[in-house]
N, C-alpha and C positions, 0 to 999 in steps of 0.2 A: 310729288304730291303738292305741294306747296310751300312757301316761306314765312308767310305771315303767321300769327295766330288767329282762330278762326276761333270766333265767340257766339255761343247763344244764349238768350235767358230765359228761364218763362216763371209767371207768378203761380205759386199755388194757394187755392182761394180757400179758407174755410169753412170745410163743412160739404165740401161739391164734390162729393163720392162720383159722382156719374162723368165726372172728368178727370179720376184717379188714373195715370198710366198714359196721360197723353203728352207731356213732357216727356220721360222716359222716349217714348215714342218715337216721339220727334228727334230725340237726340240718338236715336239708332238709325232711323231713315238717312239724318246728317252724316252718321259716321260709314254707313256703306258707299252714300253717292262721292262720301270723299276718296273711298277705296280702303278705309282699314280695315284690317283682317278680321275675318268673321268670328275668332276668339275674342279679340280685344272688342269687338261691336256685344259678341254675348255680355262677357265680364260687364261692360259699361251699362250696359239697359239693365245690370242685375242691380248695379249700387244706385243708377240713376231713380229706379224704380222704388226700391225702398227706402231712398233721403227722401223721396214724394209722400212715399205713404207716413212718414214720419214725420215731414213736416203737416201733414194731412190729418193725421191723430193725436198727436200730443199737443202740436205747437199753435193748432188753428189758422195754417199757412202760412205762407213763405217763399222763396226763391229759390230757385233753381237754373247752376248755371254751366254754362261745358265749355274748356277753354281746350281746343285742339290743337296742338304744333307738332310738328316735325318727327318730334322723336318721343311726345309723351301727350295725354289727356287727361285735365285734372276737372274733377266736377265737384261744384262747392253747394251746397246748402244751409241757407242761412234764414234763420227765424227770429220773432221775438215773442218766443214760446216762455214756458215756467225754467226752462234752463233743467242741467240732468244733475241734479244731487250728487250722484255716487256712479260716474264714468264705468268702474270698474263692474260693477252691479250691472250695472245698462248692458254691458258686454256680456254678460252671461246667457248661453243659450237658453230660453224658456223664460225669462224673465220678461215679463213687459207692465206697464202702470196702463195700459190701456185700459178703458170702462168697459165695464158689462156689456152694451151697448154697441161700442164697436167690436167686439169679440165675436156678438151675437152676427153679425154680419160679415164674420171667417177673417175677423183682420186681427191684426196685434198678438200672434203667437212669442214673439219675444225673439224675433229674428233676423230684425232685420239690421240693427249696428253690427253680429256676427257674418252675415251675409254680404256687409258692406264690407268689413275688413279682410274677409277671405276674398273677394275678387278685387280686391283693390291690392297695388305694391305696395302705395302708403297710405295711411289714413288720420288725420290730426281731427280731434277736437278740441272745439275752442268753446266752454257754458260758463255763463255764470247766472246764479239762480236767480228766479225774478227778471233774467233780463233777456233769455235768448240763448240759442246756440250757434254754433256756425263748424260745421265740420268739409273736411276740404281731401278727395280721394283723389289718387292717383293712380295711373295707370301705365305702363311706359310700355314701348314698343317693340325695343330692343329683346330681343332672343335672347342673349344672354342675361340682363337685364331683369327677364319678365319671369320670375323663377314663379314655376304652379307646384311648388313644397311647401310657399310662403315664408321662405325665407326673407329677411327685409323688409316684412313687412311689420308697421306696428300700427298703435293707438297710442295715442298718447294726450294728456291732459296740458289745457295750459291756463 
């Protein structure tokens, strides 16, 4: 495959729905030309997709980034959004602070940190309020490793 780590970033801008899903995008075109398994390409376009629209909705954009090696692929989104009050809350399926607004336009059903933590192995976030969030998923490669029970996997606060 390769040795190095292989990095992308790309900024998401606020407020530019019409260019929702083109990071995601990009970061799955990257991961087939690199040869990863078209599981791990699905999983990855599911979380890259909705750290987008999250940084997209809540936070008024943000970064997004995909760090590819050997034996695992971690993708970080980082903002400097109003930060998540109540981690545990944010995780609940159906839950979301999105506006009216964005609702009306089929976004912000309350699914996507659950979305994010089911295809991800691991997944950390990092908020603090008023200042940002930065949450960092991971993906690993390995067979035995890459358990789809979700075992191993968590959330957690820091």
């Amino acid at each position: 495959m390769f040795e190095a780590p292989y990095v992308e970033e790309y900024s998401v801008q606020a407020g530019d729905f019409t260019a929702i899903g083109e990071a995601s995008t990009k970061f799955r075109a990257t991961l087939k030309m690199l040869g990863i398994p078209s599981e791990i390409v699905r999983r990855a376009a599911v979380v890259a997709y909705e750290a987008e629209m999250n940084a997209l909705i809540h936070a008024g954009g943000g970064t997004l980034s995909m760090t590819v090696t050997p034996d695992h692929l971690e993708i970080r989104a980082a903002d400097r959004g109003p930060g998540i009050p109540d981690i545990a809350l944010a995780m609940q399926e159906g839950y979301s602070t999105a506006s009216d607004e964005i609702r009306e336009l089929g976004f912000g059903a309350g699914m996507g940190l659950p979305n994010i933590e089911r295809n991800s192995d691991t997944m950390v976030i990092d908020t603090e309020v008023g200042a940002g969030t930065v949450l960092m998923a991971t993906i690993r490669f390995s067979a035995a490793e890459n358990q789809k029970s979700g075992e191993g996997r968590q959330a957690a606060e820091q």
